[in-house]
C-alpha positions as CSV (number, residue, x, y, z in Angstrom):
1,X,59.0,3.0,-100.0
2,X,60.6,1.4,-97.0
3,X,60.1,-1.6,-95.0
4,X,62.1,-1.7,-91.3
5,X,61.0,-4.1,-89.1
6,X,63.2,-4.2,-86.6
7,X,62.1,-4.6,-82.9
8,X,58.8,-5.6,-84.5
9,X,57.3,-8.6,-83.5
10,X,55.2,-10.9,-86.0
11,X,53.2,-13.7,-85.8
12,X,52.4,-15.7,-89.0
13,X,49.9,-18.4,-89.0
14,X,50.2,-21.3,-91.7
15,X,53.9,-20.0,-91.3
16,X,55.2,-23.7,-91.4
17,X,55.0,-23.8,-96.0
18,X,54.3,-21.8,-99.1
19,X,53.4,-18.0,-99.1
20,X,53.1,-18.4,-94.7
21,X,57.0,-19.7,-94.7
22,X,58.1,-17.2,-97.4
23,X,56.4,-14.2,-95.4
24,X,58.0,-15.6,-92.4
25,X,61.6,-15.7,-93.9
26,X,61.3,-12.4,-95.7
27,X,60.1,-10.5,-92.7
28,X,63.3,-11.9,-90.5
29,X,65.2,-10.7,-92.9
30,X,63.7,-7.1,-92.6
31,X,64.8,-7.7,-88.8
32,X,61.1,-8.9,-87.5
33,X,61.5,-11.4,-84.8
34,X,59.0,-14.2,-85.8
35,X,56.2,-16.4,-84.0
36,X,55.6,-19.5,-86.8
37,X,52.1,-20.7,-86.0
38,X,50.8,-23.9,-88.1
39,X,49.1,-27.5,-86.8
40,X,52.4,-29.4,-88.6
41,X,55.1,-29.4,-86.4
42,X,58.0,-30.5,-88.0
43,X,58.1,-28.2,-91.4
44,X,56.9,-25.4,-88.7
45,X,60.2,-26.1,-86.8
46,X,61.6,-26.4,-90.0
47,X,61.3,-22.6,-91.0
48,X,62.0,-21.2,-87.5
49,X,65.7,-23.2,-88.4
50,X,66.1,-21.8,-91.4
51,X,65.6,-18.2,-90.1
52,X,67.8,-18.8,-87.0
53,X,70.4,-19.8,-89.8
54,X,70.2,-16.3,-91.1
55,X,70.8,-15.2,-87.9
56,X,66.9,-14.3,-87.2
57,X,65.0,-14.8,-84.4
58,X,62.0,-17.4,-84.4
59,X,60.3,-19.3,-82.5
60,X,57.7,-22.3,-83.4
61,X,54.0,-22.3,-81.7
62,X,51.8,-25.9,-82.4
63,X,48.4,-24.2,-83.3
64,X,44.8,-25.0,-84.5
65,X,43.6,-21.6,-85.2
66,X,39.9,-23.1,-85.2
67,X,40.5,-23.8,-81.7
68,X,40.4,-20.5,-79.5
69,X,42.1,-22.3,-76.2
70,X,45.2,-23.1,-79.0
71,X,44.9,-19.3,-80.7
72,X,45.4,-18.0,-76.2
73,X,48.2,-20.1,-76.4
74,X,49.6,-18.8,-79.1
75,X,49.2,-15.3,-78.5
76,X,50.4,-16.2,-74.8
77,X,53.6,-17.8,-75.9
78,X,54.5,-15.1,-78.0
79,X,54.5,-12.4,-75.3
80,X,56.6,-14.7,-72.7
81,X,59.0,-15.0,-75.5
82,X,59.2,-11.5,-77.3
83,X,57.1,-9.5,-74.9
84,X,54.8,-7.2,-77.6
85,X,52.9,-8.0,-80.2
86,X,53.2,-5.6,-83.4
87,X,52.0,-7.5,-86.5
88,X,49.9,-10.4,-87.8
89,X,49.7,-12.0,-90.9
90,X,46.3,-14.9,-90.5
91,X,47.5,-17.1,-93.3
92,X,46.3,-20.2,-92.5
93,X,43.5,-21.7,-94.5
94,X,42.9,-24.2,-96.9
95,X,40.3,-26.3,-97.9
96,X,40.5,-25.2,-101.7
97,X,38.1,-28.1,-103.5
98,X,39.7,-27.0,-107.0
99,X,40.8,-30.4,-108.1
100,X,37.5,-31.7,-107.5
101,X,35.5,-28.7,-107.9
102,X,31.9,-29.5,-106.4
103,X,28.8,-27.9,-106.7
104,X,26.0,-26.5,-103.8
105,X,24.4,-29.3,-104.0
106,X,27.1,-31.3,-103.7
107,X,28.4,-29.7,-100.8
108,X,29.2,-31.7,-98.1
109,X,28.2,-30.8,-94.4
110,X,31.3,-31.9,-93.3
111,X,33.6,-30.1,-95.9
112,X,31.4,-26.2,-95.4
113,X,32.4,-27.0,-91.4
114,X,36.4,-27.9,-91.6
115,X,36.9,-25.4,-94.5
116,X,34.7,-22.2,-92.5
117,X,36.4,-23.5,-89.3
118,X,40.2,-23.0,-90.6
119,X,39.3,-20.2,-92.7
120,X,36.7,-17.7,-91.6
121,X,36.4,-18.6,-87.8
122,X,40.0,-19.2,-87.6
123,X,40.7,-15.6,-88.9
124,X,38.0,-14.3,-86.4
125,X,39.9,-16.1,-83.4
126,X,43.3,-15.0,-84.2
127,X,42.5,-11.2,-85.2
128,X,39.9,-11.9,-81.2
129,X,43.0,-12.6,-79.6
130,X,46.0,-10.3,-81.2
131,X,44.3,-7.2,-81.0
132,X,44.2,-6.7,-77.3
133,X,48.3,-6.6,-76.8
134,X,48.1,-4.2,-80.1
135,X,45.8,-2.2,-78.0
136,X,47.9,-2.0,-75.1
137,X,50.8,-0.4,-77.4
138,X,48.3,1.6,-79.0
139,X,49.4,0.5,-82.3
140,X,49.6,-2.3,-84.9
141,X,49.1,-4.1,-88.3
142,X,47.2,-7.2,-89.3
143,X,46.9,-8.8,-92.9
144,X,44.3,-11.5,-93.3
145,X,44.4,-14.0,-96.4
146,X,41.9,-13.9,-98.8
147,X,41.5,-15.7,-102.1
148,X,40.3,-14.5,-105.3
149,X,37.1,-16.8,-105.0
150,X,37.0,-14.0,-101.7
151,X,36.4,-11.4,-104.6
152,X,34.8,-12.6,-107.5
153,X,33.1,-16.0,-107.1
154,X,33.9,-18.9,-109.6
155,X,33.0,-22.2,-110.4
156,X,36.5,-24.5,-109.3
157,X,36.8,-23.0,-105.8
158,X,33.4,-24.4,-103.9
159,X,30.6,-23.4,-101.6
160,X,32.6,-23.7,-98.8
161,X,35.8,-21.7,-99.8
162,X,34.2,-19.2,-101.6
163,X,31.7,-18.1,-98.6
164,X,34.9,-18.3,-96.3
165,X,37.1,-15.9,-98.3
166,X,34.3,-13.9,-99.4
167,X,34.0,-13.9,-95.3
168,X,37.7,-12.7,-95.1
169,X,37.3,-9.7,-96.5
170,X,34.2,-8.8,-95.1
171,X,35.7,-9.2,-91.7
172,X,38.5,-7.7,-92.6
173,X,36.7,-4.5,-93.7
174,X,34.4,-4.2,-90.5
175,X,37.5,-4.9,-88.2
176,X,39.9,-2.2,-90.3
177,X,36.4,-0.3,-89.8
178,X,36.4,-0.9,-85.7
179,X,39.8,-0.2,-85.1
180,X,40.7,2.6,-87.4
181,X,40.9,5.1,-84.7
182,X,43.3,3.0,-82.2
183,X,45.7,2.6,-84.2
184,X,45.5,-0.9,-85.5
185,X,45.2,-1.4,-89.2
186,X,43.5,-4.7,-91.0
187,X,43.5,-5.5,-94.0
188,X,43.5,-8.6,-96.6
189,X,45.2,-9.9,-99.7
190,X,43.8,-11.9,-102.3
191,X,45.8,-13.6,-104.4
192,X,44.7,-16.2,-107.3
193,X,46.5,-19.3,-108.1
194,X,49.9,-18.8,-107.0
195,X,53.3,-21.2,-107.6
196,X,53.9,-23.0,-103.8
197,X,54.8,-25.7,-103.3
198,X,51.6,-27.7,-103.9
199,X,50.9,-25.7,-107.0
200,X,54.3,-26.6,-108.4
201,X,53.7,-30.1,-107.6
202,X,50.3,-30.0,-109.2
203,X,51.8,-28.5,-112.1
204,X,54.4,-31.5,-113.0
205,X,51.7,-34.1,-112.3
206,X,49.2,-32.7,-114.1
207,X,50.5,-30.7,-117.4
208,X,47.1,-29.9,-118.6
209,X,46.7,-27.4,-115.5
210,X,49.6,-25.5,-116.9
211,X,48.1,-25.3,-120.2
212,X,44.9,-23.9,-118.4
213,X,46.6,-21.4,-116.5
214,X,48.4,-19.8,-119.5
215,X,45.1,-19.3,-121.5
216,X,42.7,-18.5,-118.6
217,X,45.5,-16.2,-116.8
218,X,45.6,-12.3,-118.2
219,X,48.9,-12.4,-117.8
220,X,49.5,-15.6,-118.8
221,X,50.9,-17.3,-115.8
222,X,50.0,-17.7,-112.4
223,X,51.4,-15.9,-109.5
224,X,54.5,-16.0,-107.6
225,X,55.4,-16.5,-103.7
226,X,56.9,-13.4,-103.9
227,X,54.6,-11.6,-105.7
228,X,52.2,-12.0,-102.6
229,X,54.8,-11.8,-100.2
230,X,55.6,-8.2,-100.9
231,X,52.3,-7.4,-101.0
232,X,52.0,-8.5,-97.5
233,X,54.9,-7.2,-96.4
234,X,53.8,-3.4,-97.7
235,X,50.2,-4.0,-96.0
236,X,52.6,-4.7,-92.9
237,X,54.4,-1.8,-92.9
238,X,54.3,1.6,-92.0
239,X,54.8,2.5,-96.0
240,X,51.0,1.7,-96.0
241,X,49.9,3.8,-93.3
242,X,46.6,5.3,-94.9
243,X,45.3,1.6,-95.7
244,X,42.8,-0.1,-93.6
245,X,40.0,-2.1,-94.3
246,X,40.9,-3.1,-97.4
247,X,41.5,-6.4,-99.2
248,X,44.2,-6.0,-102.4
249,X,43.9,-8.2,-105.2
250,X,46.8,-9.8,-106.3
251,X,45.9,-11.8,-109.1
252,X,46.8,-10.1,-112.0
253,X,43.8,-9.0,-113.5
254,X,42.3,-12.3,-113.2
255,X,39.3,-11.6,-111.2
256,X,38.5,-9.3,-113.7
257,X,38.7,-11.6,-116.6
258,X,36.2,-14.4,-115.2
259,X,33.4,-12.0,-115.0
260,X,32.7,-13.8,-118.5
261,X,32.0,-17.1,-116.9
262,X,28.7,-18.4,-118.1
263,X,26.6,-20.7,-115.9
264,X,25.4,-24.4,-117.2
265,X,22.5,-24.2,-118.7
266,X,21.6,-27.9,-118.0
């Protein structure tokens, strides 16, 4: 198993931090010339510098993927620059309510729209607006982010996050559906808690976290950057050729294991 992605050119949304800026660095370094898409500026710039470092090519596009006029922009800027499109990873997301986990009727109107809006709609814009160019070259690969709350719901993600990863990978399997006889494959990951940056942080602050994540975890830890990266990087690639439609669970087991979660009774 193989992965060559020279001439290719790759746009990563969220690419500016965590799994989004590890995908971005790892697939330079597989000779992919690199669009960073993400609304913070300065850590977005931030990875395109690091890859040009290496000797990569990268460039850094300002976008708000829940906005369609900043998604044509995107997509626009990266065909003046690199003149194809190839590959996609829709990484950018968020909205997680896990450190104050909140219940449906709790949910706040304003909350369900930000967190749908950068999440589901945002992945519906960018996948709108990336396939065309893949269509033109007959060919190309898109992996969507989903979240193991996408899979199996549970009680710490939210309303808001769970219906917009759950979302995910519904799109994701009626697009890898559409599009499976034109040559463009879709498909999803959906990892659980994984170490970024944020989690790491999280982690030091708050020690009883880690103690949580080693008894709920079947593996007894959480994930690591790399651990999805790869996984994105196969979805990517030609060495998954046969795989559309699909959202892969990289979680270790752990959606499995919370099918024991018992509601409140009170």
């Amino acid at each position: 198993m193989t992965q060559n992605f020279d001439d290719k050119v790759l746009i990563v949304t969220g690419g500016n931090q965590g799994i989004g800026r590890a995908a971005s660095l790892a697939a330079s370094r597989l000779g992919a010339s690199v669009v960073v898409a993400s609304r913070t500026e300065k850590t977005g710039i931030e990875t395109v510098q690091i890859i040009e470092k290496s000797k990569g090519k990268a460039i850094y596009v300002k976008t708000d993927v829940s906005d369609e006029a900043s998604v044509v922009n995107l997509i626009e800027k990266t065909l003046e620059s690199f003149g194809s499109l190839d590959m996609a990873f829709n990484n950018a997301g968020g909205g997680a309510t896990s450190a104050n986990p909140v219940s449906t009727l709790e949910q706040s109107v304003e909350d369900w729209d930000i967190t749908i809006n950068n999440n589901l709609k945002g992945t519906w814009l960018c996948m709108k607006h990336e396939i065309p160019p893949m269509l033109e070259s007959g060919k190309g690969s898109i992996v969507n982010m989903s979240s193991i709350a996408g899979v199996r719901p549970g009680p710490v993600a939210g309303p808001s996050y769970t219906a917009a990863k759950s979302g995910i990978a519904g799109l994701t399997g009626m697009a890898g559906l559409e599009f499976a006889g034109r040559g463009i494959r879709i498909n999803a990951v959906a990892p659980t808690v994984t170490l970024t940056e944020r989690w790491q942080y999280d982690l030091q602050d708050k020690p009883e976290l880690k103690s949580l994540i080693s008894e709920t975890m079947p593996m007894g830890r959480a994930g690591n950057v790399e651990e999805v990266v790869d996984a994105v990087l196969w979805l990517l690639s030609e060495s998954s050729s046969y795989v559309t439609g699909q959202t892969l669970s990289v979680d270790g087991a752990h959606s499995d294991s919370i099918a024991g979660y018992q509601s409140p009774r009170q």
